[in-house]
Every structure is written in C-alpha cells, then in structure tokens.
C-alpha positions in Angstrom: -120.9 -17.2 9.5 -120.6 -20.3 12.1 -121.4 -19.8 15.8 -120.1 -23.0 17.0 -117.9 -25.5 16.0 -116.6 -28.4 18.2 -113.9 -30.1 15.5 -111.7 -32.9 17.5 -107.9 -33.6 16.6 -107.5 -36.9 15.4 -104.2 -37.5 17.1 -103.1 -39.6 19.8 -101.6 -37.8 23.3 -101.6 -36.5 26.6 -103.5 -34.1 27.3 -106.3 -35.2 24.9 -106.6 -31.8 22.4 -110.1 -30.4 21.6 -111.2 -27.2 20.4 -114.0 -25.6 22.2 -117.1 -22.8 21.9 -115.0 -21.0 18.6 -115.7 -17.9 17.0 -113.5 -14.9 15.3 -111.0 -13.9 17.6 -112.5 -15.5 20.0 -110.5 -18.3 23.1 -109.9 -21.5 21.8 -108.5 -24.6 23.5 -104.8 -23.8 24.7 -103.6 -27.3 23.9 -104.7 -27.3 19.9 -103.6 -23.2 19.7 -100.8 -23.3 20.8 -100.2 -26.6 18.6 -101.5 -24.3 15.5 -99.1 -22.0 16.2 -96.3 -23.9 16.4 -96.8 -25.6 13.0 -97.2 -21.9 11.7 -94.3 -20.0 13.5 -91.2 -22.2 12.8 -91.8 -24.2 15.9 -91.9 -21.8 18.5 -95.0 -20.9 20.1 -95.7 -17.0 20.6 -99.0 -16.3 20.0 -100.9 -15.3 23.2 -103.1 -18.4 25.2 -106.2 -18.9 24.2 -105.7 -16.7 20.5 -105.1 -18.5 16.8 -102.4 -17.2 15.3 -103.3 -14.5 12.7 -101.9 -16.2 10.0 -104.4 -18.6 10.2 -106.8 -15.9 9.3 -107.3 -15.6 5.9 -107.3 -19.7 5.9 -110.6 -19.4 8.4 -112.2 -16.4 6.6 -112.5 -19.1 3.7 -114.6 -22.0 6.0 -116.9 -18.6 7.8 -119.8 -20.2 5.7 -119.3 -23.9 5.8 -118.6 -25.4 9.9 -118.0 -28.6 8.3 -114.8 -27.4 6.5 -114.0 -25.8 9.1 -113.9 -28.6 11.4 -112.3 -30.9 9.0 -109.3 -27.7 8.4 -109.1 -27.8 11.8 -108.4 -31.8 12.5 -105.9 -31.9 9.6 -104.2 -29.0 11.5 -104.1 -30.5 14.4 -103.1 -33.9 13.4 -100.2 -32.8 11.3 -98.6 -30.5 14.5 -99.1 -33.1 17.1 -97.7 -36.6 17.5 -97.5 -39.0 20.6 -94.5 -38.4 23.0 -91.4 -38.6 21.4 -88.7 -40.3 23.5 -85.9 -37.7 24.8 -83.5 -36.8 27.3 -84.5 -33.7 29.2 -82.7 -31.5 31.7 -84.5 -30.7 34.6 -82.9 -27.1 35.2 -81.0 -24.4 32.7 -78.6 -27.4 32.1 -76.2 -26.3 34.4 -74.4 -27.0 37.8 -72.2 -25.2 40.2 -69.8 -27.0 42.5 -67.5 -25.6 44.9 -63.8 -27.5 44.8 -63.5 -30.2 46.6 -67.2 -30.8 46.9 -68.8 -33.8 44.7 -71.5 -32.5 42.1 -74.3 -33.8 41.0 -75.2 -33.8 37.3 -78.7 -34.7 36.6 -80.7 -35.7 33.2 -84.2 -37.1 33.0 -86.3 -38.7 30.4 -89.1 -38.5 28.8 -90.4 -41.6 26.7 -93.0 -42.9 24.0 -96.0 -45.3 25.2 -94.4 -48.8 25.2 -90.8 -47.3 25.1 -88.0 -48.2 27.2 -84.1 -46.8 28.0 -81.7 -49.9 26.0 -78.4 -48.0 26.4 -77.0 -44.5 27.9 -73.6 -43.4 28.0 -72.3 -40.5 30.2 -68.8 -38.6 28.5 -66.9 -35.5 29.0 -67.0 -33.5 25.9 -65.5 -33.7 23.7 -65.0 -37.7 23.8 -64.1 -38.5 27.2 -66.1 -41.5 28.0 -67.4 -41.8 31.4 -69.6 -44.9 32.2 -72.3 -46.6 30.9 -75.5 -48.5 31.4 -78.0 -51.3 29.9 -81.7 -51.7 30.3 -81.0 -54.2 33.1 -79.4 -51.8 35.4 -75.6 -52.9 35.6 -73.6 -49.5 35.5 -70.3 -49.6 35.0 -67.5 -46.5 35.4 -64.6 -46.3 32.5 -60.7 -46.7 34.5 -60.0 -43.1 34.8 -63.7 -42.8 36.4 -63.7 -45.9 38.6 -64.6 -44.4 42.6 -65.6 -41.1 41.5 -69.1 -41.2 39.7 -71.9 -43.3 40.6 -75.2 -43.5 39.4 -78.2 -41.5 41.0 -82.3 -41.5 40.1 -83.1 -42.1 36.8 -80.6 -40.7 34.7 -78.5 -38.4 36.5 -74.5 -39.0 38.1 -72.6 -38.3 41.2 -69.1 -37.1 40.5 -67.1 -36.4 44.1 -64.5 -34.7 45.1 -64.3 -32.4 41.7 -61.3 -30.4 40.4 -60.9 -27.4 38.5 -60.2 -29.9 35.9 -63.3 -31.5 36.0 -64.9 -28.1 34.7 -66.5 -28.1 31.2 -69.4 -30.0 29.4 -71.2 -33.3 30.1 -73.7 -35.3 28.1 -75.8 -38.2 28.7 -76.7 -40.0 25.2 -79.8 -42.5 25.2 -80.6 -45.4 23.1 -84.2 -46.3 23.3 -86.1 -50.3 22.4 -88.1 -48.8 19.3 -84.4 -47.6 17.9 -84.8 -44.0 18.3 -82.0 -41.8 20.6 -80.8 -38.5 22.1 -78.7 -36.7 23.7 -78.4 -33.6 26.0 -75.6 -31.5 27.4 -75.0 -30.2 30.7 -72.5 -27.9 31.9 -70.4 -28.2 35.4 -68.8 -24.8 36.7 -66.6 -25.4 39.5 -66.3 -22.5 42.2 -63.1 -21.9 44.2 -61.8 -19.2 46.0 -59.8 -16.1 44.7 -55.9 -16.8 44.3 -53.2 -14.8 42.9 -54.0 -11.4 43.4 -51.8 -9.2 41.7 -52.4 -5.4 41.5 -51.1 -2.9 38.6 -50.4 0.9 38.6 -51.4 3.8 35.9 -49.1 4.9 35.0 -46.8 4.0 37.5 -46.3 3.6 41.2 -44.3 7.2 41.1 -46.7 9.5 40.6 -46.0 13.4 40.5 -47.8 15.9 42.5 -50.6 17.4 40.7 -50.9 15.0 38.5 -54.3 14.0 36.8 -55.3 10.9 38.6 -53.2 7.5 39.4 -55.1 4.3 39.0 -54.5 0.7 41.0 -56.1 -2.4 39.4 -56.6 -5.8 41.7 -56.7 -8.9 39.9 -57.4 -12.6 40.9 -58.5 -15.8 39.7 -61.2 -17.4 40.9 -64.8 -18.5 40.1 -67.1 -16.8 40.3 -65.5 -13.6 39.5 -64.1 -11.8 42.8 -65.3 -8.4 43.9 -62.2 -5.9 45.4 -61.9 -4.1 48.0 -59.2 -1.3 48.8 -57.8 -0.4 51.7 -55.1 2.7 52.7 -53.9 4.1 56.1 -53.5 7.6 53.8 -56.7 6.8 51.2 -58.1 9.7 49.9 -61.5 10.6 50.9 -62.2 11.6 46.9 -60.6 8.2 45.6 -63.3 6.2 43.8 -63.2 2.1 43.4 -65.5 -0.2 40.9 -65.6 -3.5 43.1 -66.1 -5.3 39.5 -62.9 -4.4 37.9 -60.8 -4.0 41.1 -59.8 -0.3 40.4 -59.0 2.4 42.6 -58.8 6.1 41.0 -57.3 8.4 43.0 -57.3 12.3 41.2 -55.5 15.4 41.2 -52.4 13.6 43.3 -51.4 15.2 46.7 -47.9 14.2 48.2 -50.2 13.1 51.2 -51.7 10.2 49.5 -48.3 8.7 49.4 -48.3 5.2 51.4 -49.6 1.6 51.2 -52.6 0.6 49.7 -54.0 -3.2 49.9 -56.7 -4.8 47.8 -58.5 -8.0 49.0 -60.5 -10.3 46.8 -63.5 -12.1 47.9 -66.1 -14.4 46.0 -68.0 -16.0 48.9 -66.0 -19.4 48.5 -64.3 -20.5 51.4 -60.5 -21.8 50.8 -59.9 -25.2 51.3 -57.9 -26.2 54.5 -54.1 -25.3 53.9 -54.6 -22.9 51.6 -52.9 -19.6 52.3 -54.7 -16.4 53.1 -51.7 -14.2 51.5 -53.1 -15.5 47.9 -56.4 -13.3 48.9 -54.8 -10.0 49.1 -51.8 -7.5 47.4 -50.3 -4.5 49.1 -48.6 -1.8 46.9 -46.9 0.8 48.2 -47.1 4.7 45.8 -44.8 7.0 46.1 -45.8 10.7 45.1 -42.9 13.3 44.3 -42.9 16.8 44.7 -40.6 19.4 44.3 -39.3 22.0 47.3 -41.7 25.0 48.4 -39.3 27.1 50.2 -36.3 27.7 50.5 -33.7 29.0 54.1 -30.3 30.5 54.5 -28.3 30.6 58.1 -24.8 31.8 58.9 -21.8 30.8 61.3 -21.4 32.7 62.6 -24.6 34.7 63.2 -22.8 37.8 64.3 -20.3 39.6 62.9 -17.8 38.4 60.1 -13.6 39.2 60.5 -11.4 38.8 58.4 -9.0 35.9 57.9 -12.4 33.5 59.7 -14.0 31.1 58.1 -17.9 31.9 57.1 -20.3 28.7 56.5 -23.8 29.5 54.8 -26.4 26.3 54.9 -29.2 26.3 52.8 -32.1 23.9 53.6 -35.6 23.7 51.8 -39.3 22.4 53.8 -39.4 18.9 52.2 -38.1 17.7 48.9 -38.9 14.0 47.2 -36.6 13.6 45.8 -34.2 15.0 48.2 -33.1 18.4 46.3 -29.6 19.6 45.3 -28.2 23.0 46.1 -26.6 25.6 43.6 -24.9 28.9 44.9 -24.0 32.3 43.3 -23.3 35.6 44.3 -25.4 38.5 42.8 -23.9 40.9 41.0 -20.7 38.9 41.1 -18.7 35.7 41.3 -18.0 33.5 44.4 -14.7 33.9 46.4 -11.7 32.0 45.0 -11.5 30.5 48.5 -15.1 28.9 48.8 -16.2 25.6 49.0 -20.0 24.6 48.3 -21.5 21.5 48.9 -24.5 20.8 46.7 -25.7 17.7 48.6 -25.7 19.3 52.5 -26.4 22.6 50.6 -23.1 24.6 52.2 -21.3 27.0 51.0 -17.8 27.7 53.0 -16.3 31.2 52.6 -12.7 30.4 54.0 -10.2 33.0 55.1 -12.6 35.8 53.9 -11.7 39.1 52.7 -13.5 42.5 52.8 -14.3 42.1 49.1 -16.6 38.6 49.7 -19.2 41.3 51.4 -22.2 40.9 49.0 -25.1 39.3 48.4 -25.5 35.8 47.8 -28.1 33.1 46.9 -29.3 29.5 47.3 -31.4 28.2 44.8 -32.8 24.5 45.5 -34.3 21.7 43.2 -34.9 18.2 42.4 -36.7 18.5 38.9 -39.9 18.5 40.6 -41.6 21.7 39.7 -39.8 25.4 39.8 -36.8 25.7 41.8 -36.8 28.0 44.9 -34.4 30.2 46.5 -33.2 32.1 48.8 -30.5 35.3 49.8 -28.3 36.2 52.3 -26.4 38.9 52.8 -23.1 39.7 54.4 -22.8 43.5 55.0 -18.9 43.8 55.9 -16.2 41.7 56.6 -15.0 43.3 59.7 -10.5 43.8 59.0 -7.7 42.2 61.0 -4.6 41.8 61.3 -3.3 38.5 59.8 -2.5 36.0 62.2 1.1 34.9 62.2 0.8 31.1 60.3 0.0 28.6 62.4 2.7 26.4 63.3 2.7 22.8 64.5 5.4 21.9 67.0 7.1 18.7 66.3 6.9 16.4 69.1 9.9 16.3 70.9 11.0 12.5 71.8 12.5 11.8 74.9 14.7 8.4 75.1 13.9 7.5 78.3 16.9 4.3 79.9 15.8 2.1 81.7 17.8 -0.3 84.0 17.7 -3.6 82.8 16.1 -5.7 85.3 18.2 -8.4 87.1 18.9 -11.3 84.6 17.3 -14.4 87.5 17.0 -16.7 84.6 20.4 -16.6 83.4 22.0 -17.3 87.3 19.9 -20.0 87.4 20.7 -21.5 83.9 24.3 -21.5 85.3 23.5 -23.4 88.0 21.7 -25.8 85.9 24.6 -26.6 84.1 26.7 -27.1 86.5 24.8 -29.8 88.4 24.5 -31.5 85.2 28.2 -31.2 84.6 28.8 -33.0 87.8 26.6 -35.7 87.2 28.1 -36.4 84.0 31.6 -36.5 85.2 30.5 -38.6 87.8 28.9 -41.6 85.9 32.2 -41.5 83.4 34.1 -42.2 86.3 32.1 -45.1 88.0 31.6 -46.8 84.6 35.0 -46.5 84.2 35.6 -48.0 87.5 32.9 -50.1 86.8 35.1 -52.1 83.3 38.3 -51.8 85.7 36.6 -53.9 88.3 35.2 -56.5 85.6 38.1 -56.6 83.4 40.5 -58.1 86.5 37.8 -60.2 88.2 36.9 -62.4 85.1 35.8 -66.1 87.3 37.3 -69.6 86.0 36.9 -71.2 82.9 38.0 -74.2 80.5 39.4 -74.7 77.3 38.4 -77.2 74.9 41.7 -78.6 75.4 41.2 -78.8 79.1 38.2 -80.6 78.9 39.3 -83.1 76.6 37.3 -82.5 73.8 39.9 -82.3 71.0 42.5 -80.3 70.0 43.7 -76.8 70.2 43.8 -74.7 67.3 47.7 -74.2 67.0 48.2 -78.5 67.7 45.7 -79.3 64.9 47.3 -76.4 62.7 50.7 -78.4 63.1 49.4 -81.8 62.5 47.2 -80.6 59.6 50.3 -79.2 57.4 54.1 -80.7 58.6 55.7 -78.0 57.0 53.7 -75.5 59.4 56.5 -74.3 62.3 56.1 -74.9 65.4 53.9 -72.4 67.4 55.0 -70.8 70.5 51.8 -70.4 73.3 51.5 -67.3 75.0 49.0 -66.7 77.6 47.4 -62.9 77.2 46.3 -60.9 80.1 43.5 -58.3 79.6 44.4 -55.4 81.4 
C-alpha cells in the first residue's frame, strides 16, 4: 500500500496540474481529476471534485504496491487528457439575445486563443449563408451592401446590429481563422420581442349557445413574442367562469341565459408598441348569445266581461321571455275552432268574429321556439250571451252636390280688347302717312340733267337711229310719274 504519492503531469497549461497528499478514495487535485475523468467519461466531467472516477479503480488497485508506477500511470494520464489552450470562439452567455423591435441588439462572441496565437480572419453571417461583414488581423472591418449602416463592430469579437426587424430574427455565427491555421466557429441566436398584434378570439362550439348547456369555451389568440398572456373581461361574466392566461381560454359551465352579453380579451407581453401602432390590435370583443325556450305561458280576453253574440272576441296569448321569440298555436279542447276565427301565430291572437253560442268552450295557447318543452295555457269562455242580429250594416254613398259658381268678371279679356284696338289705330295711322309720305316724294322730285343736256353724247333713241338706217324713226315722249 502507498501513503503518499506526489506524481506531476507533464503537460504544458494554465493552471499548472499536480496531484497532491493521495490515497484510496481519498481528495486529489481538482485540476488533474477532473482531467482523469474526462478522458474516462466520453468528455464530460461528472465525477464529484476532489474524487477519481471509479473506473480508474481497478487500474490503481494494480500500482497499491509500487508508488513509482503509480506516479508514472498517473503522468501518462494526465498528459494524454490535457493539452495547451486550444484556440476557439466562445460565447459569453447561453448564446442567446433578446431585442425588442425597433431597438439595435447586440450580439457578442469572445475568444479564447493558444500561446503565440493570433485572430487572421473572422466573418460574421446570418445562417444559413447570409454574409455579414468581415475583418483581418489589422483591424479594417468592413459591412457586406445589404449590411452597410446597420452593424458595426464592438469589443473583441462581438457586433452591433440597430434598428432590428422581425426579419432580422434567427441564427448568427462568427467564424475565426487563426495565424497557426487552426479555426472555429460559434452560433448565436437573436429573438426579437414585439408587442401582441392580431388578436382574434374563437367560440366552442359556437357563439349561440343553448341554455343548460355543458360549458361554452372562448379562446384569445395573438402574435407576439414573447408569448402573450389573456385576460377576459364581461359586464355579465360569470362568477364560476374559469380562464388559463397561457392559452387564452375562458370556460364558462352549465350555461345560464344571463351570461348572454360581450366578452373582451386583451393580450399583453410586457412589450410596449411602437409609436403609431394601434391599440385595437391588443384586444377582441365577442358578443354570445344564449337561447332559451319560454317558461310560461298567459291568455287575456276583449273583452274581459261578458261575450254576445254577433261581437267579435280577441284572445292574446303572450309567454315571460322567449330567444328566439316563440310562435303561437291555438286549439279548442274537446273540439275544433270556429269557422269564423282568425289566429295569428306571430302576435299570438286568436280572433273569434261574429261568435255564436256554440264557440263557448275551452280553448288553449300553446307557445314555442324549439328551445326546450313548449308551454301553454287555457281560457275559457262560459257562454256566448244571444242577440238579436243587427240589421247589415250599410254604407251610405256620398251624396255629391254640384255646387255653380258665377264666373268671375273676365278683366283680362276687356282689357285685351282695348289692346287691340290702340294697335289697330296705330297701324292704320302709319299706312296712311307713309302713303302720304310717297305722294309727297313722287311730285316733288328736284331738277336734273340728261346726258343729252349736258353734252356728253348721244341719247339712246339718236344713237339707235344712226347705228342701224333702217331703224324708224322714234317718237320722244316725256313720262310723268304720278
């Protein structure tokens, strides 16, 4: 058996590993167990702090005589689970961010790198294989087109993208080349948060629901991340009615006709809108109907006191409350209705016109609307008092009366008269002074000269006759307009 062993690992790194003051089942160094049992547990490290994984039991139990082994076991262990710092990308959180809309988000990555090793090349993409920018050991970063103004560079490794949209959702990674040739890559994921919108609301099985039914059940939806919780609201909500804020539903049971009325369901996430967006897109209103049939059932007469023969009898039936309104049937027990009555099975009347002694009886309303059992309701007439028959009634005709009147004095045809005879005047008397007028002209003509007169040639008839010798001689005649 040893008591003490103090083997080193022969292998470079940070913390320095050592194994310390061992013995069965006794502490060890944390840094070289939990290296042991990683190399012996598939690379994941579950074996308590301080404690050698059991399956190295049966390995020890073999060195229990010889420390020197043991410590040489040990190192080889030890040098074949631990290496020097590899070069990797790291994520400094669960590898995920949350951004409202609207807001910019920051996605961060981080390194970790070999002695003597350097970042040569990173790129930053959307996954799949939307490239986003880039940068080289010296420092120059440079956004892709679509990217240009919204992503910028921040700490070591990590990028600003502002003003996000729901598109922007989904899965980042940064991918690193490093100097000695080696790479890698982590992914990061960005959820973006925006307010609830679209609520709608559904009914089961309907928004008509039936008095006494089971139960009736309202279900709010609306988008939104992350999810929204409902609430319901209901001037005539039921004190018994039940809602799961998760899935938006409102159970209401054994259905009373006074739970009819509007219900309204609001959504809520704890995201603010963003300015101009409406406040209508947070909530739904629905409004249930519940049917039920009538209850009871009344008959009234007119008139209320006594019937006579040769009147007309009216019997109105009416029921509490009805939805759907109910319809009205009549009958007479023990017999048929008068040939002479008139029912109405909407207003629920029944009209016994110019009764007889033989409609005395007993007769019923009976009221439904498919809602339940139909009710109803008697009344009896004991006796139809008799009479005497009235004589037929007899409309006079209207007797016309031609009524002459005396025609009214006709002013307008005096006066047309007149008119026409002025006119008649003045018409005769500008014939007469234009006739005067040509009269006057024709004898008062004023001087003139002929051609002849003045020497300038000819008359007509002389050159006619010195033209043609054979032409008689022409006789001049002086003419007198008169």
């Amino acid at each position: 058996r040893f008591e003490l062993a103090e083997p080193r690992c022969g292998a470079g790194g940070t913390p320095d590993l050592s194994l310390h003051q061992t013995r069965k089942d006794a502490p060890v160094n944390r840094a070289c167990s939990s290296l042991l049992t990683v190399n012996s547990a598939d690379q994941s490290d579950t074996s308590p702090p301080g404690i050698i994984d059991r399956r190295f039991t049966k390995q020890l139990r073999q060195f229990e005589m010889n420390p020197r082994l043991l410590a040489v076991f040990l190192a080889v262990i030890c040098t074949a689970g631990f290496s020097s710092a590899q070069n990797a990308v790291t994520l400094p959180d669960d590898g995920t961010t949350r951004t409202n809309l609207g807001d910019d988000a920051l996605l961060e990555w981080g390194y970790t790198t070999a002695p003597g090793s350097t970042m040569l090349f990173e790129i930053w993409k959307k996954m799949p294989s939307t490239g986003i920018a880039r940068k080289a050991d010296n420092g120059t970063f440079e956004a892709f087109d679509a990217w240009q103004g919204r992503v910028e560079p921040r700490d070591e490794a990590s990028l600003l993208l502002r003003a996000v949209t729901k598109d922007d959702a989904g899965q980042y990674q940064l991918a690193t080349t490093f100097n000695d040739g080696t790479s890698d890559n982590k992914e990061r994921t960005l959820i973006v948060q925006f307010a609830p919108e679209d609520t709608t609301v559904t009914a089961t099985p309907g928004l008509i629901a039936k008095e006494g039914d089971a139960s009736l059940v309202l279900t709010c939806q609306a988008g939104g991340i992350p999810a929204p919780t409902y609430t319901w609201t209901g001037d005539n909500l039921p004190t018994d009615a039940t809602q799961d804020a998760a899935a938006g539903t409102l159970t209401i049971a054994n259905i009373q006709r006074a739970a009819a009325g509007q219900y309204t369901c609001t959504s809520d996430n704890g995201i603010a809108q963003l300015p101009g967006d409406d406040p209508a897109v947070l909530t739904n209103s629905v409004n249930v109907q519940v049917q039920y049939g009538p209850s009871t059932a009344t008959i009234t007469r007119d008139p209320a006191d006594k019937v006579v023969q040769w009147s007309t009898v009216t019997l109105s039936c009416a029921v509490d409350a009805a939805n759907p309104p109910a319809t009205y049937t009549w009958s007479r027990i023990n017999g048929t209705l008068p040939t002479n009555a008139d029912q109405d099975r909407v207003a629920g009347t029944l009209r016994l016109k110019s009764i007889q002694p033989d409609a005395a009886g007993t007769y019923q309303c009976s009221a439904t609307n498919q809602i339940g059992a139909p009710v109803t309701a008697n009344h009896v007439i004991d006796e139809v008092e008799e009479a005497t028959k009235p004589p037929p009634t007899t409309t006079p005709k209207p007797v016309t009366t031609e009524k002459r009147q005396t025609p009214a004095p006709q002013t307008g045809s005096a006066d047309g008269a007149v008119i026409a005879g002025v006119v008649a005047v003045l018409v005769f008397v500008i014939l007469v002074a234009a006739f005067m007028l040509g009269r006057y002209l024709a004898r008062h003509k004023g001087d003139y000269k002929t051609n002849e007169e003045k020497g300038d040639g000819e008359d007509a008839d002389t050159a006619l006759q010195n033209g043609d010798p054979n032409h008689p001689t022409v006789k001049k005649n002086k003419e007198w307009f008169i």
